[in-house]
C-alpha positions as CSV (number, residue, x, y, z in Angstrom):
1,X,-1.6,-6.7,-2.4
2,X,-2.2,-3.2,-4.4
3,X,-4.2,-0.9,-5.6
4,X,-5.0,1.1,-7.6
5,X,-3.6,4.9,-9.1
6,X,-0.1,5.6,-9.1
7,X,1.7,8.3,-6.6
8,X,4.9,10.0,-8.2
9,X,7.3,12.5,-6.0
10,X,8.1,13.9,-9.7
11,X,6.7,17.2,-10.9
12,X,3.8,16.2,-13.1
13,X,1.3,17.8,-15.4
14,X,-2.6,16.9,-14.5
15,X,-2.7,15.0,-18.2
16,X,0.8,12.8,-16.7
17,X,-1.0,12.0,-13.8
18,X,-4.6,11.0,-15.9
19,X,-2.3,8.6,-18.3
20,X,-1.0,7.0,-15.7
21,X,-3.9,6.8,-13.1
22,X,-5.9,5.2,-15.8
23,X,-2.7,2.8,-16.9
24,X,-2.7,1.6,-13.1
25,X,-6.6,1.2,-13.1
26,X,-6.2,-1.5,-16.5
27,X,-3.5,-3.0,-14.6
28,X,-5.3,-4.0,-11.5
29,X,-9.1,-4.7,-13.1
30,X,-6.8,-6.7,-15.4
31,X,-6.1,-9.3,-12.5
32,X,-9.6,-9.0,-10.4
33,X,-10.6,-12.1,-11.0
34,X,-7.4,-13.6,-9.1
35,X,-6.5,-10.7,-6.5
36,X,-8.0,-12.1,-3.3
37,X,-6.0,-15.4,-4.2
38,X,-2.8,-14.1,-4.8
39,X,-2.7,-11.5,-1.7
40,X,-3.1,-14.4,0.4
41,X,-1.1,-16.5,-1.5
42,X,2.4,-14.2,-2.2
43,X,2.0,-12.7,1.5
44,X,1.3,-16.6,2.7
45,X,-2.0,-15.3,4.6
46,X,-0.1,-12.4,6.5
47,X,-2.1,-9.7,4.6
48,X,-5.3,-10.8,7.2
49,X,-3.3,-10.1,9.9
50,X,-2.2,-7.2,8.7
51,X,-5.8,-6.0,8.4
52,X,-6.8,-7.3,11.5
53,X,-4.0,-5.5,13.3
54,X,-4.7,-2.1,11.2
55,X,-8.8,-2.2,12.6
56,X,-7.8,-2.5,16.2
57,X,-5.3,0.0,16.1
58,X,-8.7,2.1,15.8
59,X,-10.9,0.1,17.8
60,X,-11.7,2.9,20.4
61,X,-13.4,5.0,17.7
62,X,-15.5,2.3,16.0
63,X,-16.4,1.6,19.4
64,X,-18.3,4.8,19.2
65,X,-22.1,5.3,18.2
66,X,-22.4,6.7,14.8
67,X,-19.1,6.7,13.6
68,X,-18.8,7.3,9.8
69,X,-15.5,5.1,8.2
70,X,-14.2,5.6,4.8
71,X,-11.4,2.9,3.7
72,X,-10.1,4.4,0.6
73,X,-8.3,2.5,-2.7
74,X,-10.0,-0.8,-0.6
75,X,-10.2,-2.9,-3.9
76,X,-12.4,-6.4,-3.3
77,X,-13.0,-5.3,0.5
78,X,-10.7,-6.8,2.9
79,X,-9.9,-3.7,5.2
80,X,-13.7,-2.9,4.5
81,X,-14.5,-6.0,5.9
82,X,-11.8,-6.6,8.7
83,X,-13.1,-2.5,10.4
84,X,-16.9,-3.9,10.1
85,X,-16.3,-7.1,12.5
86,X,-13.6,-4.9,14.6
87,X,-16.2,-2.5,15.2
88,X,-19.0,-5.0,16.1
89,X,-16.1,-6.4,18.6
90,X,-16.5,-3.2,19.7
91,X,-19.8,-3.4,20.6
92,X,-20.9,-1.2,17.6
93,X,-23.3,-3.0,15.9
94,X,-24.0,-0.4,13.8
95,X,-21.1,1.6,12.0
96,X,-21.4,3.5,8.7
97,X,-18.6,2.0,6.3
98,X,-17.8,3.2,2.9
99,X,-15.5,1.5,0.8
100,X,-13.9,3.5,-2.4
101,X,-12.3,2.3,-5.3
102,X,-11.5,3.7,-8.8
103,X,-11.8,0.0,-10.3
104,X,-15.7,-1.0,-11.1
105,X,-14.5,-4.8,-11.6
106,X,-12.6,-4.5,-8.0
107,X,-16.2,-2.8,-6.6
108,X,-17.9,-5.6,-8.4
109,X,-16.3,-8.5,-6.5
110,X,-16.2,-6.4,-2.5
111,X,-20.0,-6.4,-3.2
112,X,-20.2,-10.0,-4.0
113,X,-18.1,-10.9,-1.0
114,X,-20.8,-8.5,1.3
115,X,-22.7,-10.7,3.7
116,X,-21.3,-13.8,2.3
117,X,-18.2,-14.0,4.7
118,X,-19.1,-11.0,7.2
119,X,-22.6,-10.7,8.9
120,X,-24.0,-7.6,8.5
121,X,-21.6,-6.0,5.5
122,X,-24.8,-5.1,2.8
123,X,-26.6,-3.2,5.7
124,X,-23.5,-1.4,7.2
125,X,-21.1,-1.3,3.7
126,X,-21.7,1.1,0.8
127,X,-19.4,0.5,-2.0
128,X,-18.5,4.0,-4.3
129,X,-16.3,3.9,-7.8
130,X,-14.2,7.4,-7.3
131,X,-10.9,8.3,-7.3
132,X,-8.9,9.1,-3.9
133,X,-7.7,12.6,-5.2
134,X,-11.3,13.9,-6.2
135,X,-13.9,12.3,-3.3
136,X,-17.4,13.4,-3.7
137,X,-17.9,13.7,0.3
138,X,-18.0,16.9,2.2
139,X,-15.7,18.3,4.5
140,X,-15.2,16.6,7.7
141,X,-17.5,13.6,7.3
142,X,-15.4,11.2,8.5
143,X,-14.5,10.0,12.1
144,X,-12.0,7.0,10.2
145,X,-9.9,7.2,7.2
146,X,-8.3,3.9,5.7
147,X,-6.3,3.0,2.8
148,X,-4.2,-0.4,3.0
149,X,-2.2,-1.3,0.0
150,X,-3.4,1.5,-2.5
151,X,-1.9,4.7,-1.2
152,X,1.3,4.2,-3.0
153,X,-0.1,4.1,-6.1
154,X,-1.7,7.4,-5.8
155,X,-0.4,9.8,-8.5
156,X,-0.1,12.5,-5.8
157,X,1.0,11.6,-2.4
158,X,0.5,15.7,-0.8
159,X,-2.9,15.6,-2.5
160,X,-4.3,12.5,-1.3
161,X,-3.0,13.1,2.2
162,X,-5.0,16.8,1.7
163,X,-7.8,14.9,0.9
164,X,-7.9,12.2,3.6
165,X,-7.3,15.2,5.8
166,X,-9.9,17.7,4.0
167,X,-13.1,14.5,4.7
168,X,-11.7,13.7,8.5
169,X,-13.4,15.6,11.3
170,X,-11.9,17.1,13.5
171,X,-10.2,14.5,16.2
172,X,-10.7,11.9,13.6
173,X,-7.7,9.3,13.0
174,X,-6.5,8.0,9.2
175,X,-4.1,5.4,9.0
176,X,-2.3,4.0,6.0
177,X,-0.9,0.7,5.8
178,X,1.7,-0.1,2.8
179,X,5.0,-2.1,2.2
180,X,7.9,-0.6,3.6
181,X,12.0,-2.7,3.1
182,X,12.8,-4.7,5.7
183,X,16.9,-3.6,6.7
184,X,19.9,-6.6,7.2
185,X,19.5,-9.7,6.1
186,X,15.5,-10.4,5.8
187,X,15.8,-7.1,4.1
188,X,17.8,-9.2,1.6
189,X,16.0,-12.3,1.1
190,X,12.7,-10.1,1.3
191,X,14.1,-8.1,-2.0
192,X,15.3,-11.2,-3.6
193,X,11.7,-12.6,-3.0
194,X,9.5,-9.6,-3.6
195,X,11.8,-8.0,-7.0
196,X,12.1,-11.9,-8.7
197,X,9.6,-14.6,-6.9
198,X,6.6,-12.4,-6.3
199,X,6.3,-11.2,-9.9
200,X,7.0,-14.7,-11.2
201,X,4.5,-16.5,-9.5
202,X,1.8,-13.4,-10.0
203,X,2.6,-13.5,-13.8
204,X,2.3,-17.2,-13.5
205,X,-1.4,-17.5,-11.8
206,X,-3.0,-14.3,-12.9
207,X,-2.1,-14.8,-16.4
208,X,-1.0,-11.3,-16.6
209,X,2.5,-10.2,-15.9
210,X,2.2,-6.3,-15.6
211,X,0.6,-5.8,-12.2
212,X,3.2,-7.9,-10.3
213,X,6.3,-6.3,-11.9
214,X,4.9,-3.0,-11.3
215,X,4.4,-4.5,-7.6
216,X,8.2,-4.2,-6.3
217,X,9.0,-0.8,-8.2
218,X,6.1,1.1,-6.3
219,X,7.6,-0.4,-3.2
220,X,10.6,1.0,-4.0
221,X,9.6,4.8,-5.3
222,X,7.8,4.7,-1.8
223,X,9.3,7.4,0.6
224,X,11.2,5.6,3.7
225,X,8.9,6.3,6.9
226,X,10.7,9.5,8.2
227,X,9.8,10.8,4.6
228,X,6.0,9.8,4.9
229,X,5.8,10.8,8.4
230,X,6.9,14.6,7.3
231,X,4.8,14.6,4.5
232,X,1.4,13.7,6.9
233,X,2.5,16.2,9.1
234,X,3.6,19.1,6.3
235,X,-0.4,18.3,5.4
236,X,-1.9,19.1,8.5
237,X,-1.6,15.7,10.6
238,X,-1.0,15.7,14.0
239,X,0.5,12.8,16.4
240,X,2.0,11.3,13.6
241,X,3.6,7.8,14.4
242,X,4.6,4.4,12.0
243,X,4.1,1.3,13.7
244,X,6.0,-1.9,12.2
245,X,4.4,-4.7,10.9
246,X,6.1,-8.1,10.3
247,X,9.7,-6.8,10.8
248,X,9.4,-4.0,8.0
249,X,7.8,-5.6,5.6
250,X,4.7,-3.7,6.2
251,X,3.6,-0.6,8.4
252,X,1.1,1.3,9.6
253,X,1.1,5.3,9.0
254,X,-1.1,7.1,11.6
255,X,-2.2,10.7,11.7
256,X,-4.7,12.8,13.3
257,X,-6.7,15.9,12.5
């Protein structure tokens, strides 16, 4: 339920933000081998929803011929996966999908899952090891931008969102999906749950307890959605919205170029 390099709204030097990029990179290769597992398990199988609902939200453009998708910080795959069989419900059979990740064991395991669980995914998918601040693409190459669960680890929110926004083309859409803090009394129980339980029982079956303490305090250094929505638009993005997933508990940040 996270990726992967560590977003800060703290003045930092570039060797700050290298320490801790790499730091969050150990942390989440550290617990590849039980990821997919304990997404599903500690969001009790909501995460796939949440992927489903984030690829239809841009089903009109991978409806289109030829349209080039990048799904950044997309660890073993599962927003990779879940745009590929939204755009073939499209009637795209033929989409252009890269997924990027700073974490070679995370890369390791999408490409196992390719074709295994999604027809099509080795011809359409191409899997690249780079970091979301630095992306060797050119300007404007992409009609799609993703990143679901990794954007608030970046180590620089302004320059990832000038990034996402420096590879779209123009009229292309990015959308970022991440945790938000449900308000009242779910907001309550979710804390208790997501601060104590969560970290717990990802300790408990990954074998590593880092990762899922770091989990909740990323949540919570994340800007509330009026914050996030300035920042996309102090960075260029246009018909900025947030659309609410599962009462707050996730949400789905939408910009266009």
């Amino acid at each position: 339920m996270g990726a992967k390099s560590q977003i800060n709204p703290k003045r930092e030097t570039p060797e700050d933000e290298q320490a801790r990029a790499a730091a969050v990179r150990g942390m989440f290769t550290s617990i590849a081998h039980r990821y997919d597992l304990l997404n599903h398990l500690l969001s009790f199988n909501v995460d796939k929803l949440w992927w489903r609902r984030t690829a239809r939200a841009f089903a009109p453009l991978l409806a289109r011929p030829g349209v080039r998708v990048l799904d950044l910080c997309c660890g073993t795959g599962d927003m990779t996966f879940a745009l590929l069989r939204q755009a073939a419900r499209s009637g795209n059979a033929k989409p252009s999908i890269c997924g990027v990740d700073f974490s070679p064991e995370m890369l390791r395991r999408a490409r196992a899952k390719s074709g295994a669980r999604t027809p099509g995914a080795r011809e359409a998918i191409s899997w690249i090891e780079a970091d979301a601040l630095h992306l060797p693409f050119p300007d404007g190459g992409f009609q799609v931008v993703t990143c679901a669960f990794g954007f608030r680890n970046l180590v620089n929110y302004e320059a990832g969102l000038r990034e996402i926004h420096r590879v779209l083309a123009p009229g292309g859409e990015a959308g970022i999906l991440d945790f938000g803090e449900p308000d009242g009394v779910l907001g309550k129980l979710y804390r208790v749950y997501f601060r104590h339980v969560l970290p717990a029982v990802g300790a408990l079956v990954s074998g590593v307890r880092g990762p899922y303490s770091y989990l909740p305090a990323s949540v919570s250094r994340f800007p509330p959605p009026d914050q996030m929505l300035a920042r996309l638009r102090a960075c260029g993005f246009r018909q900025t919205s947030r659309t609410s997933y599962t009462f707050g508990i996730a949400g789905l940040y939408r910009g266009m170029k």
